[in-house]
Residue, then its C-alpha position, 0 to 999 in steps of 0.5 A: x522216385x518223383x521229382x520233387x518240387x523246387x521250393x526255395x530253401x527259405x520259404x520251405x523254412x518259411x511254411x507253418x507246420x503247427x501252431x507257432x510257439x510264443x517267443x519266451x519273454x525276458x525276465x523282469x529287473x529285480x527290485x533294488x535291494x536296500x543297501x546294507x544297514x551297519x551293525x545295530x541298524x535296519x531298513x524300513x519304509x516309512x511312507x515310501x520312503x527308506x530309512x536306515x535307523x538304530x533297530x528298536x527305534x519305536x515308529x514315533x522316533x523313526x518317522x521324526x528323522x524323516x520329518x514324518x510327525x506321527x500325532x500323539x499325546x500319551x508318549x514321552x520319550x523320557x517317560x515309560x511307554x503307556x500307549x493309552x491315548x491310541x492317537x499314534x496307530x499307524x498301518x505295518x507291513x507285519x500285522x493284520x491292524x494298526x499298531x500304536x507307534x510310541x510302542x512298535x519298534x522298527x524291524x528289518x524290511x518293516x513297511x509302514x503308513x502314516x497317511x492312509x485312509x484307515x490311518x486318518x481315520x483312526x486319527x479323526x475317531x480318537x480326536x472325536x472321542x478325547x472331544x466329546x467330554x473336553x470343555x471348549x475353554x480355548x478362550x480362556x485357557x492357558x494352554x490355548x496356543x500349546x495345546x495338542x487338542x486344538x492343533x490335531x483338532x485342525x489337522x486331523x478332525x476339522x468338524x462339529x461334533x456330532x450330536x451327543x449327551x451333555x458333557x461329563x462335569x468334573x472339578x474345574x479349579x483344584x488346587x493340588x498344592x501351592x504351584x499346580x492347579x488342576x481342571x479335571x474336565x480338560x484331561x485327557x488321561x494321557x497319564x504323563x503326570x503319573x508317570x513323571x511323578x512315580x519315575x522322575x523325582x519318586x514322588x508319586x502323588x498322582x493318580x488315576x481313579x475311577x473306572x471307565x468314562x468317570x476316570x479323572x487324575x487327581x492327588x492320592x488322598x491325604x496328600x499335596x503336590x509338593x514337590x520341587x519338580x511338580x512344574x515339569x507335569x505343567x510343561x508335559x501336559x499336551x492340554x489345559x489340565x495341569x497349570x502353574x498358579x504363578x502363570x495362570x492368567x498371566x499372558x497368552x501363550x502365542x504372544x510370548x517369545x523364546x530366547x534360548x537362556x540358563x537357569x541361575x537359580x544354582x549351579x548346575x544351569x539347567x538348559x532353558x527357555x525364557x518365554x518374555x513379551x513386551x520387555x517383561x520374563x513371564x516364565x521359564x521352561x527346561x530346554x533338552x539336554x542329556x548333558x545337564x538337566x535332561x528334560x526337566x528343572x525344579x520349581x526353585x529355578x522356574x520362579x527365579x524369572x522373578x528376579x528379573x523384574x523385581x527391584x530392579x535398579x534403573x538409575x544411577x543413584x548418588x548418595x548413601x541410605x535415605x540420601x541418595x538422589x538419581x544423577x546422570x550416567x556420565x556424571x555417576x561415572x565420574x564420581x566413581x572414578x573419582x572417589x576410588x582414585x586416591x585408593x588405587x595400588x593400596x590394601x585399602x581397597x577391595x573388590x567384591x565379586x558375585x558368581x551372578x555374573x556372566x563370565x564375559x562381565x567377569x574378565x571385563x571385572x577382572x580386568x578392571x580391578x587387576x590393571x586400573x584398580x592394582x588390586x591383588x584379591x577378589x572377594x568372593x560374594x553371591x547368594x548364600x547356600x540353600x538346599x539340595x537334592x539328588x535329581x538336580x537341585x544344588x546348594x550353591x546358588x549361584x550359577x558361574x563360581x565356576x566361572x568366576x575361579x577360572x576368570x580370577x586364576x587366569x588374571x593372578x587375582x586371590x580368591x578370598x570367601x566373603x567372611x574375610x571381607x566382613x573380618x577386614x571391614x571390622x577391623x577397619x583396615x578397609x576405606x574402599x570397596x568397589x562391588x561388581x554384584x550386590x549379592x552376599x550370603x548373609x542378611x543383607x542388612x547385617x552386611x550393610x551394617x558391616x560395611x557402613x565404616x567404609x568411607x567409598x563404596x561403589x556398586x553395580x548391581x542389577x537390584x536394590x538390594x544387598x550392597x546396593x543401599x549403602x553404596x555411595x555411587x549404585x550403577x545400575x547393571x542388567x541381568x543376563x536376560x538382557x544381553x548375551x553371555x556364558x556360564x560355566x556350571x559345577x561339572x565346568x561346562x561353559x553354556x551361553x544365553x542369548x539376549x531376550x530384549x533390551x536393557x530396562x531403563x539406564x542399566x548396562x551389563x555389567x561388563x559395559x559398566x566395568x569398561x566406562x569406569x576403567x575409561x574414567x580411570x584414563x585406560x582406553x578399552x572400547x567394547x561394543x558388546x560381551x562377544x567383544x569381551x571375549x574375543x579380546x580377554x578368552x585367552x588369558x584362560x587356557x580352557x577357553x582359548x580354543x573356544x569359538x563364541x558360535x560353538x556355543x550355540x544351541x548345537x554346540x558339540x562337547x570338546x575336551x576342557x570346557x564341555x559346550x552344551x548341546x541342547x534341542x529346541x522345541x521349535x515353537x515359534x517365536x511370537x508375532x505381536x512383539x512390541x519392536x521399541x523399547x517400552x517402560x515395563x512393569x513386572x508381572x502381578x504377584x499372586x494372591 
């Protein structure tokens, strides 16, 4: 054989003997896997971001954990889903076109968009259509501040309307019944109303009629708006359509500040908003809370901000019935001690107590009339009982009994109904009374009539009426909306208000009140303010002794005994045009 030739073993290996093979490439990473949502939960993807959320959630609430706000204006989610408005469609993974939000749950591995070209322009196309018939009332309209037409206006839509057919008139100024009037030509047929009045309170005396472009919400024929709840379709409306005749031109929406506040216009102290600008309460709105009131209040508890600006007592006053003439602070003081010296220890000398109080003015009260006053019994007083239905209304009308059973068990004080009052005071076995709240369940005037034998009575009330007339010395208290404090409501829940703005003229809290009397009685208490007072005295009461006075907040959490009340804000600004010094405030007009 040949010899062959010598070839280096690596460059024989070397020698191309073909087309060459790609080398095989490696495989991708796989896609990170969500974690595993817990039972009842799924993973979605909302704007790229993942989210584990309670499957069934519609879109609205799912992109709200996320801070994600999808627009809308016919969704409630205390109401039935309508999905009539079409300003809430969004992009899904899971269908071919936009879904509305406020009706599409979540599924697992949805992907959803809230910001796309297609989806903001779906947005600006809505806010066109709901424009092309709406009046440009801003300026004078209510709702000018609160209205979702104006903020999507600027958010979404932002530019002039294109050339078009001159508006749909429609009626401007219906008076639905005695506390809601009506401009149909601002609706935008979100149909909140309807849905409230038929699903809420069972009273459906709204409508939709018409067909079409010429569609318009009014009252079915024959009948008013009068129910007791009718207000609440003022606070759902997302435009200028549904009005309070008791608000309508009262004050513009963006001058006015919020204090976090319960009602006390009954016992179940509905969680509210006070909305106040300069020293003056122009009206309540319901604060969220599952708990107590949902999100809703009547309209009898709406109207009781009246109370706090009518017949205000604002100066200490000396003197019976057509004698009384205005004193100093100090010196109306002295005279109450002094007059209910000689009294002290004795049967002679009741003290009666009205449910209007806050509970930190009761222990200070309670204080007072068990140490410095020796008396053994608190009369009960408080406004007289009225009506009650099954959704919130309660007949007691008075917001803290509660409260004022728990603060006089506490300090050993017998509770004794008013009418025990009246019956001592006929048989003249009073000469002394000492009154923390002039409210009484009977004409006020009877009542002054009653205790007219008394030779001392002594008072503070918040107003001048009741008791307050016939007082030989009125100092004069505030209301809760002028310093903080706590309820407790029928079901025991104890619930805080916060202080909206300053005391009017002289008047002073009633606990204050009750601290400067016992001073002038030689006792040398010294509280700065109702947190004071319940720091000192909250464990003569075992429900309150393990109750921090800042769990009481707005996001308290509920423990065992005394429920703390969580509630929502509805994150509304607080207004800007605030007046920071004290002015003499005059109360809103009555309504003609």
């Amino acid at each position: 054989m040949p010899d062959q030739p010598n070839v280096p073993p690596s460059s024989a290996a070397s020698a191309p003997s073909g087309p060459v093979a790609p080398k095989p490439e490696s495989p991708a990473p796989a896609a990170p896997q969500p974690p595993k949502a817990p039972a009842g939960f799924v993973n979605v993807e909302i704007d790229g971001r993942p989210l584990q959320v309670k499957a069934g959630t519609n879109l609205i609430e799912a992109a709200n954990q996320l801070d994600i706000r999808i627009p809308f204006y016919c969704y409630h989610k205390k109401l039935t889903i309508a999905a009539n408005c079409r300003m809430c469609l969004v992009k899904v993974s899971n269908a071919p076109k936009l879904v509305p939000g406020c009706q599409t749950p979540v599924t697992e591995g949805l992907k959803v968009t809230t910001n796309s070209p297609e989806v903001m322009d779906s947005h600006r196309a809505v806010e066109e259509l709901l424009l092309y018939n709406h009046p440009v009332d801003c300026a004078i309209c209510d709702q000018a501040g609160e209205c979702k037409l104006q903020d999507y206006y600027m958010q979404y839509d932002h530019r002039p309307q294109r050339p078009a057919q001159p508006k749909l008139l429609r009626h401007k100024r219906k008076e639905l019944g005695p506390t809601i009037v009506l401009d149909q030509e601002r609706c935008v047929l979100c149909t909140r109303c309807v849905r409230f009045m038929k699903e809420i309170p069972g009273e459906p005396q709204l409508g939709v009629f018409g067909r079409g472009n010429h569609e318009y919400i009014d009252i079915f024929p024959g009948q008013e708006l009068t129910s007791r709840y009718a207000g609440n379709t003022v606070d759902i409306c997302p435009v200028g359509a549904l009005l309070s005749r008791d608000f309508r031109f009262k004050a513009r929406a963006f001058y006015l500040s919020q204090a976090v506040s319960v009602c006390a216009g009954c016992s179940r102290g509905c969680n509210t908003f006070l909305d106040h600008y300069d020293q003056v309460s122009y009206r309540y709105r319901p604060r969220e809370n599952d708990a107590v009131n949902s999100a809703w209040m009547c309209d009898d508890g709406r109207l009781t901000y009246h109370r706090l600006v009518e017949k205000r007592a604002l100066a200490p006053m000396l003197g019976r019935v057509g004698a009384g003439k205005p004193a100093a602070f100090a010196e109306a003081v002295a005279t109450a001690a002094k007059r209910l010296e000689p009294f002290r220890g004795k049967a002679e000398l009741a003290v009666l107590v009205s449910p209007q109080l806050s509970v930190e003015d009761l222990l200070a009260v309670a204080q007072l009339a068990k140490e410095a006053l020796g008396a053994s019994a608190l009369y009960e007083g408080g406004l007289a009982d009225g009506v009650e239905d099954a959704l919130l209304l309660r007949a007691d009308k008075n917001p803290n009994r509660q409260g004022l059973r728990l603060v006089a068990k506490a300090f050993g004080l017998e509770l004794r109904p008013f009418q025990e009052l009246v019956d001592a005071a006929e048989a003249g076995k009073l000469k002394a009374l000492y009154v923390a709240g002039a409210e009484v369940p009977i004409d006020e005037h009877m009542a002054a009539a009653v205790l007219e034998p008394i030779e001392v009575i002594v008072t503070q009330a918040v107003h001048l009426d009741g008791l307050a007339g016939g007082s030989d010395v009125l100092l004069p208290a505030s209301p809760h909306a002028e310093d903080d404090g706590s309820f407790v409501n029928f079901e025991g829940r104890l619930q805080r208000f916060e202080r909206a703005y300053a005391p009017w003229g002289e008047s002073r809290p009633h606990w204050a009140l009750a601290t400067e009397l016992a001073r002038a009685l030689g006792f040398t208490w010294r509280r700065a303010s109702a947190r004071a007072v319940w720091d000192e005295l909250r464990d003569r009461i075992p429900e309150f002794a393990q109750v921090d006075w800042s769990d009481l907040g707005p996001n308290a959490i509920r423990r065992p005994g005394i429920g703390l009340a969580p509630a929502a804000a509805d994150a509304r600004p607080p207004g800007y045009r605030e007046r920071p010094v004290q002015l003499k405030a005059r109360p809103p007009e009555p309504i003609q």
